[in-house]
N, C-alpha and C positions, 0 to 999 in steps of 0.2 A: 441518469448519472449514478456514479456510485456512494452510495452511503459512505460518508466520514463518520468516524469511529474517534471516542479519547478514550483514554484507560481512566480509570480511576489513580490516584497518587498515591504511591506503593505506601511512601511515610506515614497516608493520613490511614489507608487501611492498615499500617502495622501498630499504629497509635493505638485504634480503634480495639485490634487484639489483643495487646501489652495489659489493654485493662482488663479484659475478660480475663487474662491468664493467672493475675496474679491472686496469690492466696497465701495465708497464714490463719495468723489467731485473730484476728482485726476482730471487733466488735460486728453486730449487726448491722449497726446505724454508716459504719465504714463501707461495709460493702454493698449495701442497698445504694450509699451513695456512688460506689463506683460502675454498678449498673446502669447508675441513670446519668452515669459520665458516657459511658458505651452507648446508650441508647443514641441523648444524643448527638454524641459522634456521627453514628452511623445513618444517622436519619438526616444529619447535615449533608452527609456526602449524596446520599441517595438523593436527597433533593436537589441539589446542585447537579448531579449527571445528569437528573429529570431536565433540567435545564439547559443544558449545553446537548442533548438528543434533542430536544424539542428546535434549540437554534441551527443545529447541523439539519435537521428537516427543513427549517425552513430557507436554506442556502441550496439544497439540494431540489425545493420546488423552485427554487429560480431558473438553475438548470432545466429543469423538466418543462418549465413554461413554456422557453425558447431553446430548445433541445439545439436542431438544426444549425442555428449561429453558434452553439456554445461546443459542436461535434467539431465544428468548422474549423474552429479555435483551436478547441485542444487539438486537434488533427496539424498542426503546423507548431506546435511548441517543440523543441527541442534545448539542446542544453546550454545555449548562447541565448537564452530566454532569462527572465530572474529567478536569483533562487528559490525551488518550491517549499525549502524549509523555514524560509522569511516567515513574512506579512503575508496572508492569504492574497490579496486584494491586489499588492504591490506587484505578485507572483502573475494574477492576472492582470492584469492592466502589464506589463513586460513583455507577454504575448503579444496583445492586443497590438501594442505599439509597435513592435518588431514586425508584424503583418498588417498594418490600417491600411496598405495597399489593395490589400486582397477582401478587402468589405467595400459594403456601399455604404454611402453613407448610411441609411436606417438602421444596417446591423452595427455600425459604430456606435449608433445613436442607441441602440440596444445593449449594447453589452456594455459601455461605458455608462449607462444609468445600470444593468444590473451589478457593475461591480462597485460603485458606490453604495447602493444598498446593502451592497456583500461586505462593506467595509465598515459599516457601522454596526453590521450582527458581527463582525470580529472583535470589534474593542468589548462588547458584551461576554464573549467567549473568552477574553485574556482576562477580564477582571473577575472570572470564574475561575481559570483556570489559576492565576495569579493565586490567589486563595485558597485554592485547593492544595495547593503547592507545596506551603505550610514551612518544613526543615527540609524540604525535598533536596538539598545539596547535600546533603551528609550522606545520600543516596547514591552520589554520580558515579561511585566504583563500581554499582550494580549493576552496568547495562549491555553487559554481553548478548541477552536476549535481542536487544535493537540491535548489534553491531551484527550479529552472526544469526539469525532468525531460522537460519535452515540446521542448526545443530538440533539432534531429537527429529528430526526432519519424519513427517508418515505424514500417507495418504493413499490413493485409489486412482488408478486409473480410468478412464473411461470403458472399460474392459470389466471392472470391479475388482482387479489384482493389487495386491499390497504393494504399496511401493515405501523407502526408505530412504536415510541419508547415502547406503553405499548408492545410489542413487548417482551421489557428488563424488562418491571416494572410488569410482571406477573411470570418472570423466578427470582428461586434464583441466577443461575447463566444461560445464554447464551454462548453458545462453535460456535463462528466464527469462518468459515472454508473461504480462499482467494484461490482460484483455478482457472484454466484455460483450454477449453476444449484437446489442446493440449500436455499439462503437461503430462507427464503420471506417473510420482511420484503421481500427485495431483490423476488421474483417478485410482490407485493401492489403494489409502486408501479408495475411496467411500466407500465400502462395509463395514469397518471399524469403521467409523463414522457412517452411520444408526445405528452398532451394538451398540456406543457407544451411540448414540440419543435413542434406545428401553433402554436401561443398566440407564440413566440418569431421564430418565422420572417421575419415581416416587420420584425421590428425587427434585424434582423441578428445574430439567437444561432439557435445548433442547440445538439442535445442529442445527445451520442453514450454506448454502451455500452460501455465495457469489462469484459467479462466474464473471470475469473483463471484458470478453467479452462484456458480457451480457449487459453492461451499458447504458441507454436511453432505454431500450426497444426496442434492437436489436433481432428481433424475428426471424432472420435466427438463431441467435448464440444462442436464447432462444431454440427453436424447437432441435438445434442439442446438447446442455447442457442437457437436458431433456430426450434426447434418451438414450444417455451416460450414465446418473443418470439411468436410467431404465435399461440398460443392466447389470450395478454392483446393481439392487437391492436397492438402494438406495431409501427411501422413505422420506426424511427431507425434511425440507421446504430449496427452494434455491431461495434468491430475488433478484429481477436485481434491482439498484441503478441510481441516475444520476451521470454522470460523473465529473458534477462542483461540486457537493452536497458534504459536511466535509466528509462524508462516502467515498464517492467516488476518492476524492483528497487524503484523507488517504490509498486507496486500490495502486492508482498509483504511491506510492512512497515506495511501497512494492518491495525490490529487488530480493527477493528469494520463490519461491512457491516451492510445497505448504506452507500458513505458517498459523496457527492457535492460535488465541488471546481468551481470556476469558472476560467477561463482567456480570459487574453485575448488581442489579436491577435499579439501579440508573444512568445507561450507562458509568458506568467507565469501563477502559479498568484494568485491575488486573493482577498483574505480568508482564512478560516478553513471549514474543511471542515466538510460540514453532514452529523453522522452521523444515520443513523435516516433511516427512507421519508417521501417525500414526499407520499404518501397522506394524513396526518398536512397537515389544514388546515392549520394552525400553520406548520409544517415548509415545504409551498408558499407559504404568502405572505410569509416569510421571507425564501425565496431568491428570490422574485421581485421583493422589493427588491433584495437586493444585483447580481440581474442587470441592473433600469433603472439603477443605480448605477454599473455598468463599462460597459456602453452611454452614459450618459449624457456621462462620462470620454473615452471613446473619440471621442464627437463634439467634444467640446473639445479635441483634439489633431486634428483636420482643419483 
């Protein structure tokens, strides 16, 4: 499964700078003290992400324990599921309930004990992150970065060619695909997305892959993405990403794959994210409204 990722709390790192920055005539004994106000600041926080990486590992060896049940799962979420922005646990367990048809019992009996366990390493994770938080509201004008993640947009093709935000500002609309070579929900729709990438073409959308692996220009995980992509046929462009880059920060806090976002010329992100493969009838004529939908939008601002 994919690594969950939290950012550090912009407030508490800018707290933590405010005091290195400042300077005048202070005494000695003032600013030794403000040092060791910095110090530990920062060794609070470092400690506390040591802690909330160590609790995301161990949510993510859960997953990996029972991989197979938990592919199964995410492989059947879509957006009539609960919200992924909630409560981890509640998000899962929304799944779960929306498909207990399609388990047997033992995988109920499995994923309903791992998602209890999943839900007590989350009340852990909030009263970290709770804390970490600090004046974090006087922050909330700042998050353009979350809203629009593809502005500043760079990255590499599988080719090794630069790619950019005109990327977005040449498509009426852009169909972001988040996949993993792994996934095999995600590997089950490739062939479905090319169709959908030939199908969208002339109405001015493409389809691109970003694959999580892939991040920094991981070219074992480029080479074996690219196989993959070539066994279903798949001809889209798929770009690997940095992993600190907005793009990339916003791929790692994706909880469910496959999961597909729309974008438009302008790098907004438009609508809500379509979890679950597009192989899934349903699923394609879905977003194939909401794509004539920001198409449609895009030619009423010409």
């Amino acid at each position: 499964m994919k690594t969950k990722r939290t950012l550090i709390s912009i407030i508490t790192l800018c707290a933590a700078l405010s005091l290195t920055a400042c300077n005048g005539s202070g005494s000695a004994t003032t600013e030794n003290s403000q040092k060791t106000q910095t110090e530990s600041t920062t060794e609070a926080v470092d400690n506390s992400n040591t802690k909330l990486d160590d609790l995301y590992q161990q949510e993510n060896q859960i997953f990996a324990d029972h991989q197979d049940v938990w592919n199964k799962a995410f492989g059947m979420a879509n957006k009539s599921d609960a919200d992924p922005s909630g409560n981890y646990a509640d998000y899962l367990a929304g799944i779960i309930e929306s498909n207990k048809e399609s388990f047997t019992d033992d995988e109920l009996k499995t994923l309903n004990d791992d998602i209890e366990t999943i839900r007590q390493i989350e009340k852990q994770i909030d009263e970290i992150e709770n804390k970490n938080a600090g004046s974090e509201s006087t922050d909330q004008n700042d998050s353009s970065e979350e809203i629009t993640p593809f502005k500043s947009f760079s990255g590499k093709n599988f080719d090794g060619n630069s790619v950019d935000e005109s990327l977005f500002s040449n498509n009426a609309v852009t169909v972001v695909n988040f996949w993993f070579t792994g996934c095999k929900p995600c590997v089950a729709e490739l062939s479905k997305l090319n169709e959908l990438n030939d199908a969208i073409k002339s109405m001015g959308g493409e389809v691109i892959g970003i694959n999580t692996e892939t991040f920094d220009g991981n070219e074992d995980a480029i080479k074996e993405a690219a196989a993959v992509l070539d066994s279903q046929g798949a001809k889209y462009r798929n770009i690997s990403v940095d992993s600190d880059s907005s793009i990339g920060k916003y791929a790692s806090d994706i909880m469910a794959f496959p999961t597909t976002i729309l974008v438009d010329r302008n790098g907004n992100i438009v609508g809500e994210p379509m979890l679950g493969g597009i192989d899934d009838q349903a699923n394609y004529d879905s977003l194939m409204k909401q794509i004539q939908s920001v198409i449609d939008a895009d030619n009423k601002d010409k």
